[in-house]
C-alpha positions in Angstrom: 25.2 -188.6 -89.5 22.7 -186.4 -91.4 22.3 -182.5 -90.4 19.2 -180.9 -91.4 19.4 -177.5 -90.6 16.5 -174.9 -90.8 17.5 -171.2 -91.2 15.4 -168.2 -91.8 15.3 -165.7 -94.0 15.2 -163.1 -91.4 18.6 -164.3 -90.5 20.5 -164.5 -93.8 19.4 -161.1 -94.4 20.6 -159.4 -91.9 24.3 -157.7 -91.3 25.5 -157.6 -87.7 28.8 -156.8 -87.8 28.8 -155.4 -91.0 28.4 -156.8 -94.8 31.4 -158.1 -94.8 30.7 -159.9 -91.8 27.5 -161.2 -93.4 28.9 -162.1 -96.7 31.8 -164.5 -94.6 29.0 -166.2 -93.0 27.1 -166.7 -96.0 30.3 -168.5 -97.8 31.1 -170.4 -94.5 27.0 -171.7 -94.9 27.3 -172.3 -98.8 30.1 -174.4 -98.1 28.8 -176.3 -95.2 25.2 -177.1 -97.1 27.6 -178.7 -99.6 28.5 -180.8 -97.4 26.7 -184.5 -98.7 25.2 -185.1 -95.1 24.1 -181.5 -94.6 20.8 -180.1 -95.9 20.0 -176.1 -95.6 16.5 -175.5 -95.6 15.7 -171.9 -95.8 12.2 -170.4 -94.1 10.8 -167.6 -95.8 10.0 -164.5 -94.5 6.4 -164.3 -93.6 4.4 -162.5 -90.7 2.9 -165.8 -89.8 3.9 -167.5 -86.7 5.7 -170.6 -87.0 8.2 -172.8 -84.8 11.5 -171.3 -85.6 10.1 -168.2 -83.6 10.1 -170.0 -80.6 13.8 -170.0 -80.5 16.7 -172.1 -82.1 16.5 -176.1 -81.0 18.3 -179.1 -81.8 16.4 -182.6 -82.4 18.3 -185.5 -82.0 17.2 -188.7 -83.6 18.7 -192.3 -83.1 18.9 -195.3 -85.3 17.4 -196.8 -81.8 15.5 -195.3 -78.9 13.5 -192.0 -78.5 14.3 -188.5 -79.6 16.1 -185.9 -77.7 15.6 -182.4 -78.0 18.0 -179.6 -76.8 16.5 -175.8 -76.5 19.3 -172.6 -76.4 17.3 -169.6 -75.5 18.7 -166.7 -74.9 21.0 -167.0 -71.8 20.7 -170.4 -71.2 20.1 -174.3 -72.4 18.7 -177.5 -71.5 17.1 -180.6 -72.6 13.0 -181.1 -73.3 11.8 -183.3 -70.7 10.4 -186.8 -72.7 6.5 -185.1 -72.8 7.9 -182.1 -74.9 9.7 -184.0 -77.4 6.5 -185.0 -79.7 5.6 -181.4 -80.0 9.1 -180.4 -80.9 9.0 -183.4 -83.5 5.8 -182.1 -85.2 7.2 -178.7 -85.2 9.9 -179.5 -87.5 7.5 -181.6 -89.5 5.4 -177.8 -89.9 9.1 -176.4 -90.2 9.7 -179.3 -93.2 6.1 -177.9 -94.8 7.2 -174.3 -95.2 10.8 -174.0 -96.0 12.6 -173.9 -99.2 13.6 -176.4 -100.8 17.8 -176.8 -100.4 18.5 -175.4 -104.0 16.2 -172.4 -103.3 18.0 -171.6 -100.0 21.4 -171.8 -102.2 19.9 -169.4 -104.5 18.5 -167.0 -101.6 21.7 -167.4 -99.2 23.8 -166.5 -102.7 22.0 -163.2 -103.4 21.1 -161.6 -99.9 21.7 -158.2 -99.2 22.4 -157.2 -103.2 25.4 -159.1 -102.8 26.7 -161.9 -104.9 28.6 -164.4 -103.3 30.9 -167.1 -104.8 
């Protein structure tokens, strides 16, 4: 199973919970993209809209039969109903377009916040 994840800037930057908080999350995410079926993609920060700001979703594709897609707003969760799911597909093709490529996440996720991490 392959795990293409899609994480932005905005996020790795930021320290809830403290720097040493953030810097434990950062290792934890260096070691999982390391991972031979996992792939970080990193969005950069820009003031242009794009589909990550709608919230943080899950697409699920099979060797056979149609996507799924699971949403986690804040507060709750639940499926896409099947009509939803081709939007949702093209939005991590635009996602795909824009982010970093998986060594330049490495790089940005390994100097956030002034900080060096292993």
């Amino acid at each position: 199973m392959q795990l293409d994840v899609f994480l932005g800037m905005r996020a790795i930057e930021r320290t809830l919970g403290g720097l040493e908080v953030a810097i434990e999350q950062l290792r934890y995410t260096q070691k999982m993209a390391a991972l031979d079926n996992v792939t970080l993609r990193a969005i950069p920060k820009t003031d242009d809209f794009n589909p990550a700001d709608m919230g943080p979703f899950v697409l699920y594709e099979f060797p056979v039969g149609q996507p799924i897609v699971y949403f986690e707003p804040y507060g709750s969760s639940n499926f896409a109903r099947p009509q939803a799911v081709p939007a949702q597909v093209r939005a991590v093709e635009v996602l795909e377009e824009m982010a970093m490529s998986p060594d330049e996440a490495h790089r940005g996720c390994h100097h956030t916040n002034g900080e060096t991490t292993p």
